[in-house]
MIVO-555743 format. One line per 3 residues: number of its first residue (from 1); their letters; for each residue x, y, z of N, C-alpha, C. Coordinates in nm, 4 decimals, m for minus. Example, Ala and Ser with C-alpha at 12.3 -4.5 7.8 and 13.67 -1.06 7.14 Angstrom:
2
1 = AS = 1.3190 m0.5690 0.7800 1.2300 m0.4500 0.7800 1.3200 m0.3300 0.7800; 1.2850 m0.2250 0.7080 1.3670 m0.1060 0.7140 1.2900 0.0030 0.7870
***
This chain:
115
1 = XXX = 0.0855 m0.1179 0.0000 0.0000 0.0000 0.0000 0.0895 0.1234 0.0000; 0.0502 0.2469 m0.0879 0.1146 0.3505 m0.0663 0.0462 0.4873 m0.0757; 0.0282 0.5642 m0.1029 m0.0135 0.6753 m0.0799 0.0702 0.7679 m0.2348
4 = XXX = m0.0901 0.8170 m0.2675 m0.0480 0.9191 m0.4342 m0.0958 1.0331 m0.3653; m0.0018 1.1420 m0.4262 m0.0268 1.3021 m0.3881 0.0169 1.3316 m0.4562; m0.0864 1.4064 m0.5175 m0.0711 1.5703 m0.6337 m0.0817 1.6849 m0.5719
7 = XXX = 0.0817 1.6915 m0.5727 0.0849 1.8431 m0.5226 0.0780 1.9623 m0.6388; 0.0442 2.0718 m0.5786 m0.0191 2.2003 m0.6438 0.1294 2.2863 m0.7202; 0.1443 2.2548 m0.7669 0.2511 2.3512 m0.7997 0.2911 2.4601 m0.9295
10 = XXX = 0.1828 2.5428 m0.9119 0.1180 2.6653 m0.9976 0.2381 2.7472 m1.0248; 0.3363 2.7879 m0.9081 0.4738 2.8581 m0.9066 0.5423 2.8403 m0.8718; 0.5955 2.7219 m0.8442 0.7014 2.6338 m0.7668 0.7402 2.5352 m0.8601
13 = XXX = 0.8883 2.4898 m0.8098 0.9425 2.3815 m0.8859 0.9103 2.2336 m0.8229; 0.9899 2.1671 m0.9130 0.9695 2.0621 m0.8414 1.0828 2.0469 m0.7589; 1.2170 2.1171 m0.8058 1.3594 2.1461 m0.6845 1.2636 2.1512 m0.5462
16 = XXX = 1.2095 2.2482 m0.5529 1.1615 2.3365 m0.4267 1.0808 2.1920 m0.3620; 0.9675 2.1473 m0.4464 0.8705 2.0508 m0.3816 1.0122 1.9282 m0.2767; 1.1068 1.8671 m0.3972 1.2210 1.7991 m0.3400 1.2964 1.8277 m0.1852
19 = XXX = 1.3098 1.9811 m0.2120 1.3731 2.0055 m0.1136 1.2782 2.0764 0.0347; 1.1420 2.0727 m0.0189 1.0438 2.0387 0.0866 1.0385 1.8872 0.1674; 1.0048 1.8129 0.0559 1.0353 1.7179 0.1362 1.1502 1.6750 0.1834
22 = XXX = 1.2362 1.7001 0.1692 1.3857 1.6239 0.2841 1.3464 1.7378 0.3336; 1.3113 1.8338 0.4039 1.2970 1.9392 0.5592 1.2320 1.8099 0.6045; 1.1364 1.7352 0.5375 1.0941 1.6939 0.6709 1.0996 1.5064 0.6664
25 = XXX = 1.1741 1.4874 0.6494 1.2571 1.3386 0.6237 1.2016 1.2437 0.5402; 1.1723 1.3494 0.4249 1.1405 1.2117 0.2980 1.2220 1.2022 0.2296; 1.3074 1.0784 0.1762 1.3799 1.0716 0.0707 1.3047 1.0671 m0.0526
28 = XXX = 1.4219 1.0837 m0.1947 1.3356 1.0668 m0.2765 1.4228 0.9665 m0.3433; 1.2950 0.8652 m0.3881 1.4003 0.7113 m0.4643 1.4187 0.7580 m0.5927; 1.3456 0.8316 m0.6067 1.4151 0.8951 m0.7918 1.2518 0.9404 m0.8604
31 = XXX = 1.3328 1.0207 m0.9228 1.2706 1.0743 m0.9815 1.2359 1.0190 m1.1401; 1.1203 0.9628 m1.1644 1.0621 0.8871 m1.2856 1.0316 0.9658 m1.3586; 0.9816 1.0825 m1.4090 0.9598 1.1144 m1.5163 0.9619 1.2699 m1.4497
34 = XXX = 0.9479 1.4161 m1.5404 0.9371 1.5253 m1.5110 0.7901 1.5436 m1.4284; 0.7117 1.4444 m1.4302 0.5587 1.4543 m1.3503 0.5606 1.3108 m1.2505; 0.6468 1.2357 m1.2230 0.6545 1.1348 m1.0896 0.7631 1.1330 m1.0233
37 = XXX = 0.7250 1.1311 m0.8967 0.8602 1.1492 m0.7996 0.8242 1.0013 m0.6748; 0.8963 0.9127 m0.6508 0.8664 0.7879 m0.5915 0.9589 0.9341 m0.4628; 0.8905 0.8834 m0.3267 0.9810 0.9683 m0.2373 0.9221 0.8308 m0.0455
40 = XXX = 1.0440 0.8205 0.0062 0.9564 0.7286 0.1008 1.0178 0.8269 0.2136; 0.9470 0.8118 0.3582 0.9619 0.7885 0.4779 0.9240 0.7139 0.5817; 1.0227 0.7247 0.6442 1.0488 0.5865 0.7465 0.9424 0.5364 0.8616
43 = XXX = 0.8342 0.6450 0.9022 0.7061 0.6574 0.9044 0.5755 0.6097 0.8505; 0.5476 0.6965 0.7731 0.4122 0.6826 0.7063 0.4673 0.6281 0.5565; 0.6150 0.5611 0.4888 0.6135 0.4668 0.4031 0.6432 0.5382 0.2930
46 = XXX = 0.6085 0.4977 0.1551 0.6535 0.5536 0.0197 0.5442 0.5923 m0.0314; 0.5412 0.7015 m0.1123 0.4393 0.7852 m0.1802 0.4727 0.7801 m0.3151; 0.4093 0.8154 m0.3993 0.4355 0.8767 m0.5536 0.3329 1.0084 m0.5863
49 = XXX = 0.3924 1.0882 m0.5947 0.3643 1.2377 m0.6047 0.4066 1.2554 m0.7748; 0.2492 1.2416 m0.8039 0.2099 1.3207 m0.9551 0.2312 1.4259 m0.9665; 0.3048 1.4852 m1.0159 0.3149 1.6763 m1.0897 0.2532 1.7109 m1.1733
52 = XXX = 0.1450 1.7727 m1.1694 0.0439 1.7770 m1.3075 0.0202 1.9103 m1.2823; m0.0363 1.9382 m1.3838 m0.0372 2.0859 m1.3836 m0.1907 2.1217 m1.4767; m0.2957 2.0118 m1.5603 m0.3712 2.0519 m1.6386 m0.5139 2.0856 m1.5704
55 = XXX = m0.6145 2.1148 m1.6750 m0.7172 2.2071 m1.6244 m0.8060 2.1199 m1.5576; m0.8025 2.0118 m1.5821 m0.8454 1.9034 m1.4823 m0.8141 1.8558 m1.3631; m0.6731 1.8423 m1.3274 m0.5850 1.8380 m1.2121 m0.6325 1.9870 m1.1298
58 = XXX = m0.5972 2.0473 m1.2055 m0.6630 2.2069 m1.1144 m0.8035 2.1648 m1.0833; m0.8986 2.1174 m1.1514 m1.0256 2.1306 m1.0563 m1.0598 1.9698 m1.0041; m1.0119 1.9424 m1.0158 m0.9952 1.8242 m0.9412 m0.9884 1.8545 m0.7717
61 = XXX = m0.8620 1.8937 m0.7632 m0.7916 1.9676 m0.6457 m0.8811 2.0494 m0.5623; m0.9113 2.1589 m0.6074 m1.0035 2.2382 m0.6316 m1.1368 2.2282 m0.5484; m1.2141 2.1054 m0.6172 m1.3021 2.0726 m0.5307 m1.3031 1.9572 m0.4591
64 = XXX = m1.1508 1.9039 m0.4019 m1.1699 1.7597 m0.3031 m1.1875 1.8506 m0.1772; m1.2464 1.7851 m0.0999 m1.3257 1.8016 0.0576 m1.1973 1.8137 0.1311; m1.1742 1.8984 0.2697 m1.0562 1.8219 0.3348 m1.1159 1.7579 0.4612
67 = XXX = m0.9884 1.6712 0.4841 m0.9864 1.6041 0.5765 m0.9239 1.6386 0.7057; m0.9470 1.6159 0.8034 m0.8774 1.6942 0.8899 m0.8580 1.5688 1.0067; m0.6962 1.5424 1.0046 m0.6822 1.4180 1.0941 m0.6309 1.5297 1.2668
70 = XXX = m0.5345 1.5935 1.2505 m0.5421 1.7102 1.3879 m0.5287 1.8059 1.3286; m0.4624 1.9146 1.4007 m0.4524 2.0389 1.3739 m0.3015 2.1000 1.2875; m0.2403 2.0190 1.2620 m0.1042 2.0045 1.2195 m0.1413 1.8874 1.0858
73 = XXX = m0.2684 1.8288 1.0869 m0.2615 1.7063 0.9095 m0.4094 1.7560 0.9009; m0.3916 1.8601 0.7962 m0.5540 1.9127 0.6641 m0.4358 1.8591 0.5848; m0.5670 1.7618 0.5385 m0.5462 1.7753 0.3829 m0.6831 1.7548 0.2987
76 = XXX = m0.6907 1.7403 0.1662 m0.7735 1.7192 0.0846 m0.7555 1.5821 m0.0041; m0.8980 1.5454 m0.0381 m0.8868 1.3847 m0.0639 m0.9810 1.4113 m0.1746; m0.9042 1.3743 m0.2912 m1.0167 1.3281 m0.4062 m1.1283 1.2957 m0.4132
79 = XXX = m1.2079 1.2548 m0.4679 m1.3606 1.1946 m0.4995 m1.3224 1.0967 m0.5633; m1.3645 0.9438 m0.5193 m1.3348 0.7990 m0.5891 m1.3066 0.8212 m0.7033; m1.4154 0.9151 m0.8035 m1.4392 0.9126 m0.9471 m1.2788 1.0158 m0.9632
82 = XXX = m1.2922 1.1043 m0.9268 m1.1766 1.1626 m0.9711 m1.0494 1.0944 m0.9227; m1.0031 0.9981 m0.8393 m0.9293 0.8704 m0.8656 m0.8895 0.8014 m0.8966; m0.9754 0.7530 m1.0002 m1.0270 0.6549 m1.1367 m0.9987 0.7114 m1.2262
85 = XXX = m1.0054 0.8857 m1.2565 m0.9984 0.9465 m1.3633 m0.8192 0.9284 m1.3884; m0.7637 0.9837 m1.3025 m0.6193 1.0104 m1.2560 m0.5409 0.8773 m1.2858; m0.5515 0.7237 m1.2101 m0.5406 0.6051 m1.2453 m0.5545 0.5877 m1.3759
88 = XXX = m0.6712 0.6170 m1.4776 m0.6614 0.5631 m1.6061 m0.5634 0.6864 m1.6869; m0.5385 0.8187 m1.6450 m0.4457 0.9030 m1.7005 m0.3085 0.8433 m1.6724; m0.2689 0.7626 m1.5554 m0.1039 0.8058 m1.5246 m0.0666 0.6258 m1.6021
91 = XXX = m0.1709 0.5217 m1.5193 m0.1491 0.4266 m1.6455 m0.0428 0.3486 m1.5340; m0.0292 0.3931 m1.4644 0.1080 0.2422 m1.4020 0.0173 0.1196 m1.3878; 0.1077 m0.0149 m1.3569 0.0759 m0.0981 m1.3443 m0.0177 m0.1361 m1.2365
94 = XXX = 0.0072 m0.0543 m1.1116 m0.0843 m0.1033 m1.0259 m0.2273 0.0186 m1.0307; m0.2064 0.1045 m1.0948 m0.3287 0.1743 m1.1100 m0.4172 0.0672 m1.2374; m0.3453 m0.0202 m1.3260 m0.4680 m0.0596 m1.3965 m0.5084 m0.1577 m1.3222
97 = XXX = m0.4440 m0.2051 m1.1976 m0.5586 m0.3283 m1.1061 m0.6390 m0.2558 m1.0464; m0.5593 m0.0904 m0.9938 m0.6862 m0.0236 m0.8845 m0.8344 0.0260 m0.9655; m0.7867 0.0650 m1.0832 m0.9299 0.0576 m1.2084 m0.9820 m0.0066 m1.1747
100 = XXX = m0.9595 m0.1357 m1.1728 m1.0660 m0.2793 m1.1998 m1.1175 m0.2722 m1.0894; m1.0106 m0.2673 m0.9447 m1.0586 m0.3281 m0.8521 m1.1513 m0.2408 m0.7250; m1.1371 m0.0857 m0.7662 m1.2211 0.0293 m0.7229 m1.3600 m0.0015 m0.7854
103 = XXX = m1.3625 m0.0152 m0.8461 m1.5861 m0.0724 m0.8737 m1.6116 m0.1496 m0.8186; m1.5776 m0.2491 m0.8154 m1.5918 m0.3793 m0.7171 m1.6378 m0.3311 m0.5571; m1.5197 m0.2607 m0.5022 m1.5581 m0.2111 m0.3602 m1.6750 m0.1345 m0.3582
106 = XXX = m1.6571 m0.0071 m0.4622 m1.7439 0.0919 m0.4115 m1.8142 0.0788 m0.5635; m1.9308 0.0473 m0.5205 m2.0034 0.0156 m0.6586 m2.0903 0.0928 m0.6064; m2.1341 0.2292 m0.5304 m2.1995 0.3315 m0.5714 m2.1603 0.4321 m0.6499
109 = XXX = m2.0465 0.4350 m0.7190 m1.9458 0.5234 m0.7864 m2.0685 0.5893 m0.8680; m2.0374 0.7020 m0.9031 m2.1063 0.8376 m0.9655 m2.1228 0.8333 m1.1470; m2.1364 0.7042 m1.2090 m2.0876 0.6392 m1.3285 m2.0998 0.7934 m1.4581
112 = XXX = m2.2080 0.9203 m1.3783 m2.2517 1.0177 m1.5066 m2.1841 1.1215 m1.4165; m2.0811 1.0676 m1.3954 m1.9751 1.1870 m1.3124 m1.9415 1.3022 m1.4247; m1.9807 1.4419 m1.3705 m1.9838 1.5875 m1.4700 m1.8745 1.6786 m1.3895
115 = X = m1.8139 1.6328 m1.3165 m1.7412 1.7040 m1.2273 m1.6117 1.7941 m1.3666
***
């Protein structure tokens, strides 16, 4: 299990995003393409952080809900469907099992999703 985050980065690099994360002890296992960054910590584990930047990713973002675990972790969490959307865009291997295998669980999914 790992954890995907699209971070916002409207005026920032991805140097900067990099050297955000080691402030606060994530390595990064490398960098895969100019839009994937594999980055782990010794904590909460390995992530892959999408860099996207299109008009969809913007409202995507945009309108996920946040979550609020304390007062120090807001964040914002996609909508299943916009999940699914993202998974069939980035195309890795384990996003085409999470395709398949996200209907299965949540088979109230929004199928005339207009978002």
């Amino acid at each position: 299990m790992d954890l995907d985050v699209i971070p916002s980065l409207t005026d920032r690099k991805v140097d900067a995003l990099l050297e955000a994360l080691r402030q606060r002890y994530w390595t990064s296992r490398n960098v895969i393409t100019d839009w994937l960054i594999r980055a782990e910590h010794r904590i909460v584990g390995s992530s892959d952080l999408l860099v996207t930047g299109t008009e969809y990713d913007v409202g995507a973002i945009s309108r996920a809900p946040q979550v609020v675990l304390d007062e120090d972790h807001v964040y914002k969490t996609l909508a299943v469907e916009d999940v699914l959307i993202f998974k069939i865009i980035v195309d890795r291997f384990q996003d085409k099992e999470d395709v398949e295998s996200i209907p299965v669980r949540r088979p109230e999914l929004d199928w005339i999703y207009r978002k």
